[in-house]
N, C-alpha and C positions, 0 to 999 in steps of 0.2 A: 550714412543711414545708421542708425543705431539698432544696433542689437537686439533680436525678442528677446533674449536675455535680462540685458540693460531695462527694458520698458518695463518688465513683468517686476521689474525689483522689489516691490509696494504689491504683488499679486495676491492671491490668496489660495492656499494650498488646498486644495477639495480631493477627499479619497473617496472614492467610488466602489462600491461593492457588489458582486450581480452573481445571481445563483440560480439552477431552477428553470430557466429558459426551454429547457430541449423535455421531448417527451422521447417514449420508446419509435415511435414514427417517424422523429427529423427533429431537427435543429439541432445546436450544440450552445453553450454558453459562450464558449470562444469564441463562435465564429461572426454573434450578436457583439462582443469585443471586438473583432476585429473592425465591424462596421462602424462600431464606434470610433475606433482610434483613425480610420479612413475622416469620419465627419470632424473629429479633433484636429487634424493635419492642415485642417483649412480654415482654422481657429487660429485666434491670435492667444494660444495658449504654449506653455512650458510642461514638457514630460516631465515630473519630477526623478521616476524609474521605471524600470522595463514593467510592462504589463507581467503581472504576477498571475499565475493558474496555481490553483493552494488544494492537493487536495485532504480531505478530511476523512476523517472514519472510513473505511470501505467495508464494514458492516451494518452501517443501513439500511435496512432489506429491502425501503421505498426508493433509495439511489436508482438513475437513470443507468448511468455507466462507470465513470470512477468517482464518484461522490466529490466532483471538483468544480470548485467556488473563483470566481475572478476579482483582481483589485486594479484599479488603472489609478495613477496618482499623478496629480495634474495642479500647475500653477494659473490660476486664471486672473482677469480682474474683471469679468463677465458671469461670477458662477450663475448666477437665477439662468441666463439664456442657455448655459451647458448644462444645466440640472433639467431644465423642459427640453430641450432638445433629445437627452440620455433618457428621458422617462419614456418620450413619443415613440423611437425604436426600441426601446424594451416592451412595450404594450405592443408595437407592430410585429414584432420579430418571433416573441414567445409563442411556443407553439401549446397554446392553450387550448385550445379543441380539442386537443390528444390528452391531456390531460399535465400541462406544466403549470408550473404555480409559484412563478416566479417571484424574485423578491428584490429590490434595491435600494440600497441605501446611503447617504451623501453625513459625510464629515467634514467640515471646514473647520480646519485648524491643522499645524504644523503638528504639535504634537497629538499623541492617541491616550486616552485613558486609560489607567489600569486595568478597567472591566471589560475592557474593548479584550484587553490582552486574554483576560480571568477567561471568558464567554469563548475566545478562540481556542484557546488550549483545550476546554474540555470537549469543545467538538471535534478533536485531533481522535477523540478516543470513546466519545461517550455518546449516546445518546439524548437530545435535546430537541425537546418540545416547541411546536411553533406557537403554544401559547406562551411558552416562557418567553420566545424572540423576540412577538408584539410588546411582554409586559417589559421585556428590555429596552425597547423603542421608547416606549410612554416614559420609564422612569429616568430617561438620558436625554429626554426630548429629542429624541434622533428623526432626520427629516429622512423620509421612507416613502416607499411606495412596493403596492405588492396585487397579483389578482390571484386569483382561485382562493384555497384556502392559506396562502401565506407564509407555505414551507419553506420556500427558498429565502424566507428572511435568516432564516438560521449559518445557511451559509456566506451571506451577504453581509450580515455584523460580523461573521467569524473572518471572512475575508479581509474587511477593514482592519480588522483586530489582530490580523496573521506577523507575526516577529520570526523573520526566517536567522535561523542558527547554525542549518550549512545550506543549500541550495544547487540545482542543476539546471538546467536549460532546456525547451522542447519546444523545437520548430514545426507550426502544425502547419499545413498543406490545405487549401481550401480548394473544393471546385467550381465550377458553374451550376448558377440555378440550373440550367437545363441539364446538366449530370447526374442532379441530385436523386439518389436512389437507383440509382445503376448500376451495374456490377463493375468495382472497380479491376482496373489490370495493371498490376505492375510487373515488369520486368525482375523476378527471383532473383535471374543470376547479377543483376545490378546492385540489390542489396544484399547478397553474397560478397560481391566485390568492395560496397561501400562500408561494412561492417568488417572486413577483410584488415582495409585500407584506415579505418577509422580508431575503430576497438584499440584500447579503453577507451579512448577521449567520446565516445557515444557507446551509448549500449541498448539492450531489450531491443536489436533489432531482426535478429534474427535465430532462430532455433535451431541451430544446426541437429543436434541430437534428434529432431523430430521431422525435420526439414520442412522448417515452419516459418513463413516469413511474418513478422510481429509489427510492422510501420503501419499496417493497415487495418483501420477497423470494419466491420461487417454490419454496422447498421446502415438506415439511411436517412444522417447525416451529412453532411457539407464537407466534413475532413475527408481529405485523401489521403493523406498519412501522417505521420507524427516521430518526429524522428529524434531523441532525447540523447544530450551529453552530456560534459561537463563546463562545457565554455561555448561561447556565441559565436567564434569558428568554428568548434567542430562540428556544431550542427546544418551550417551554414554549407560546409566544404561537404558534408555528406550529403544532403540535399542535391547537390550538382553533380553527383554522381548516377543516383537514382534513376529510373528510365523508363519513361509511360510514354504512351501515344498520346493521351489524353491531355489537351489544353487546359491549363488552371485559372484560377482567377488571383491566386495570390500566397504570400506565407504570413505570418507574425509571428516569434520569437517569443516566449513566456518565459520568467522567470517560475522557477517551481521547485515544488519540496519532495516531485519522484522522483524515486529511490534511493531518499534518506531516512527509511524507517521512520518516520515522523509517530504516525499512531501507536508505534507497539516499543515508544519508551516510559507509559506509564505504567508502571508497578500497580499490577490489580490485586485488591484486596479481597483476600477467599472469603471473607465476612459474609461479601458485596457484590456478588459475580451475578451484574443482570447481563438479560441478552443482550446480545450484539455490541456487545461494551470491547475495545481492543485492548490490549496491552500487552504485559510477561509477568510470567514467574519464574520463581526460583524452587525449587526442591526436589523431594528422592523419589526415583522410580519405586513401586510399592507395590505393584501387579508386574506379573509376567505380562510381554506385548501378546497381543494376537491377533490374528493375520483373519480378517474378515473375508466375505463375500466381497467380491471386485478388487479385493488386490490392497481391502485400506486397513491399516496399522491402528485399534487403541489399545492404550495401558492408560496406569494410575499415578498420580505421583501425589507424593505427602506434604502438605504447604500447611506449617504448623499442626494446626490438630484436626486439618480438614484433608481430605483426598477427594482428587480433580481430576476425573477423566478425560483422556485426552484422544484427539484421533490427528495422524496423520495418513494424507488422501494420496493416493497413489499417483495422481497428475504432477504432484509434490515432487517424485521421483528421488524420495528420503527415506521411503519405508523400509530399507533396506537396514538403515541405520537405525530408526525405531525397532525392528524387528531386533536387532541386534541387542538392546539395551536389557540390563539386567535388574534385579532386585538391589539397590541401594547405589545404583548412580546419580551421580547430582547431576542435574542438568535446567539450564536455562532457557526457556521456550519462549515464545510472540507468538500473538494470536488473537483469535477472538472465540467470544462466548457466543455459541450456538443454543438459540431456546430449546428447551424439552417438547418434545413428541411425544405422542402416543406410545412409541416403544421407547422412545430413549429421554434421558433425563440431560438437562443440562451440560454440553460436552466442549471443551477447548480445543476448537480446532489450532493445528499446530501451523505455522507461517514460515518458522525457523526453528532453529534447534542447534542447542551449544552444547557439548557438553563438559562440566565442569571440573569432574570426576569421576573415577571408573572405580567401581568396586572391585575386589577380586571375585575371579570367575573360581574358586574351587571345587575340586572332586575328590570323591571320597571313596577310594579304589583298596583293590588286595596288595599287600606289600608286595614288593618283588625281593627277591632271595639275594642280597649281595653275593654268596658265591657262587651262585651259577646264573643270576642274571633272569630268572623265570616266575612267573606269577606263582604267590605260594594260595594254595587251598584254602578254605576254613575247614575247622576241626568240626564245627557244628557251633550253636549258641552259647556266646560267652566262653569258648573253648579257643582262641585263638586260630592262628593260621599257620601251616605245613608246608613246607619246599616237598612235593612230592619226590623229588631228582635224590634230595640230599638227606632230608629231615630236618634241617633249619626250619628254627621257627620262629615268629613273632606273636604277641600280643593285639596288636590293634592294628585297622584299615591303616593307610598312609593317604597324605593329602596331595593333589597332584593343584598346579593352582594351570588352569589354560588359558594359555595367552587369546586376548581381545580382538574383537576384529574390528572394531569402531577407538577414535584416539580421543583426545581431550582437545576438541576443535569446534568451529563452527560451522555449523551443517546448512547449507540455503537451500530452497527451492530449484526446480529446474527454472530456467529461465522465461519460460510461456505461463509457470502458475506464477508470477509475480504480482503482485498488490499492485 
């Protein structure tokens, strides 16, 4: 018998796009994936790669949960029956009554256009219009389908159009309809053990510093947990660790770009700082920090001939470091641009924090008396300074420089505020 392999040789490669599916009430996009890739499996179809979960900006402030888009890449010689087939549970599945507004869209062809690429990058960081999405459909002739208002096109071309440059893995956990919206239970000390046992090769799974278990999310959607590494063992082998009562119905393994800082490698331009746009800058502390109501850290820093307030949020558990910082440090930040408020203007919430260079910290103190070793007096104004002890004198203050208590390093989040 000859290989699917062999028959598909002449196939036709169809990428698949899906965004948008899940509202704050239920569903998930992967999990509308996952069904699909069940209906594939019983296809006389070829996976080209792992199901990709790509996520995007995660300052969209209309984002369900991590602003993430799916791509399933597939060799068929059947696409019109897998294209109607993938439309029927996208329109079954999406939880549009709650208010999702899904979007899908179908590429047939080996390779991806440039603009496919153009369109993806800038949703990594920026914010994009679902009119701009449509008018990308219309002028690419891209075969599409979408209901409500059509926002999840945005991530459905972006997903097609995704070029991953490093990449992780994350095994998500599905339950039973009849689970769904339940309180989920997982055994702590299981993913104590499995992060114990795993760490590096998985991560974000658990908080120790807060005694916080992170596999699991708290809406009511279909995942039971989500468990992210570097390789398609480790996730695999932590997974069989883990330890609930609760019967599942299944896993699928995603290719994905968390926790490879994808968003905030675009250098923002202070020209150009709209809301919710991600990325970094570079430049000099230029305000003293100050340590606000609740615990959160802003200061300023000088990025050319503009200055960019900045906050770091105390969940962050870096404020200590911001607190630290002085007038004329460089430092490199991520993040995104928070819209202006009634009280406040425009502010760069902080994600990270490098710092590039330390100023010196000097003070500006009374000499001390080489011969006897004790702070000398002033005489009064412009009269210099007196060794009371001896009568030694000096002319002017002395400069003491104090040592830093922050280094020229990279400063991350605690592990629970992570993107």
């Amino acid at each position: 018998m000859k290989s699917r392999r062999l028959l598909l040789q002449n196939g036709t490669i169809l990428h698949i796009g899906i965004d948008d599916t899940d509202s704050p009430k239920g569903m998930c996009t992967t999990f509308l994936s996952y069904q699909i890739v069940k209906f594939l499996e019983k296809q006389d179809i070829e996976f080209v790669d792992f199901p990709s979960l790509i996520r995007f900006n995660p300052n969209i402030p209309w984002k369900t949960r991590g602003n993430g888009a799916v791509r399933l890449i597939i060799k068929t010689k059947n696409p019109k029956k897998i294209k109607n087939k993938i439309t029927q549970l996208v329109a079954r599945y999406s939880d549009t009554k709650n208010g999702a507004n899904p979007g899908l869209v179908f590429y047939q062809n080996k390779e991806i256009p440039a603009s496919f690429h153009k369109f993806s990058k800038l949703a990594l960081w920026k914010l994009i219009s679902r009119r701009r999405a449509k008018q990308f459909v219309l002028e690419n002739n891209i075969e599409s389908f979408y209901l409500g208002n059509g926002q999840g096109l945005v991530g459905a071309i972006s997903a097609v159009g995704y070029k991953f440059f490093d990449h992780t893995f994350e095994l998500l956990c599905y339950r039973k309809k009849s689970q769904f919206g339940k309180k989920r239970s997982v055994s702590s000390d299981s993913v104590k053990k499995m992060q114990s046992a795993t760490f590096p090769e998985t991560f974000s799974s658990y908080d120790s510093e807060n005694d916080r278990v992170l596999i699991t999310p708290h809406g009511p959607d279909p995942v039971f947990y989500g468990i992210r590494g570097e390789t398609i063992k480790s996730v695999v082998r932590a997974s069989t660790i883990v330890s609930t009562d609760e019967k599942l119905d299944g896993y699928m393994v995603f290719k994905s770009n968390q926790g490879t800082g994808d968003h905030l490698k675009n250098e923002l331009q202070v020209n150009d700082l709209k809301p919710f746009t991600s990325g970094f800058l570079v430049g000099e502390v230029c305000n003293k920090p100050v340590t606000e109501q609740g615990g959160h850290v802003f200061f300023s820093i000088q990025v050319k001939d503009r200055k960019i307030r900045c906050a770091v949020y105390k969940p962050t558990k870096i404020t200590k470091i911001a607190q630290n910082l002085i007038l004329g440090d460089k430092i490199h930040i991520g993040g995104g641009i928070r819209r202006a408020s009634k009280n406040h203007g425009r502010i760069f919430n902080v994600e990270f924090l490098c710092v590039l260079q330390l100023a010196k910290n000097n003070l500006s103190a009374n000499p001390t008396c080489k011969k006897c070793n004790k702070k000398m007096k002033s005489k009064g104004n412009k009269q210099g300074f007196e060794c009371v002890k001896c009568g030694n004198r000096s002319v002017s203050k002395s400069t003491l420089e104090i040592p830093r208590k922050i280094q020229c390093k990279l400063y991350i989040p605690s592990v629970s505020a992570h993107r």
